[in-house]
N, C-alpha and C positions, 0 to 999 in steps of 0.2 A: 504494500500500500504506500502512496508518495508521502510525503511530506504536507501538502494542504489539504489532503483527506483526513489525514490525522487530525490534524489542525483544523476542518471542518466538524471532525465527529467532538471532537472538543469545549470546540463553540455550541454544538447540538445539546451537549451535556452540560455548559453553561449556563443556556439560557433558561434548562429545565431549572437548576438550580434555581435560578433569579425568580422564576415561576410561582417559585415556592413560599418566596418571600412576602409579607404584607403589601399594599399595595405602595403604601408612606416610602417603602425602601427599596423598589422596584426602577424606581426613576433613573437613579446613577447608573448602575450596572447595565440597566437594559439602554440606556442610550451610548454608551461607550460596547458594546454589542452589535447595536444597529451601527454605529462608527464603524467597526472591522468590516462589518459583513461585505461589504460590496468588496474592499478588498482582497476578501477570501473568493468570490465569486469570479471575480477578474482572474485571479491566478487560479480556481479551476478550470477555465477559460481556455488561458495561456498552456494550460499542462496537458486536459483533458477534452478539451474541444469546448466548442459552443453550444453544441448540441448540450452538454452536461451545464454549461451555464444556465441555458433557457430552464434547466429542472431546477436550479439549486434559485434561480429566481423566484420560481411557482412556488417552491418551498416559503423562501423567506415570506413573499406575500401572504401563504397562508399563516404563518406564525405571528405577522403581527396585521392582520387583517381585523382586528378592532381598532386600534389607532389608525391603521390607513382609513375607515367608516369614518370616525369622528372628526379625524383633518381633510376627509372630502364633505362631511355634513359642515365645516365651521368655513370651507371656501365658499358653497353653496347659499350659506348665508350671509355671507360679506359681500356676494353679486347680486 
């Protein structure tokens, strides 16, 4: 297994952690998380195709696809 697979299953088991956490304490970690991610997505990219990009992206949207809801409900309503 490479090197950003690892490094991706990492962040998988990161984020479950941060999950875990109340919501008060959820903020730091999960926004220094969402910081790497594209990162890691890039260099699976680079290593493993694009093809694995376009998955490791579906991914991410599903994982934080409640904040993605609520930052397109608060553009929706600033238009």
């Amino acid at each position: 297994m490479s090197l950003v697979l690892i490094l991706s299953c990492l962040w998988v088991i990161a984020s479950s952690i941060v999950a875990f956490l109340p919501m008060r304490s959820q903020f730091i970690p999960g926004l220094a998380l969402l910081l790497v991610a594209p990162l890691l997505i890039i260099w699976i990219g680079m290593v493993h195709g694009w093809i694995w990009t376009g998955v490791a992206i579906l991914a991410l949207a599903s994982m934080f696809r409640r904040p993605l809801w609520a930052v397109l409900r608060q553009i929706r309503a600033a238009s």
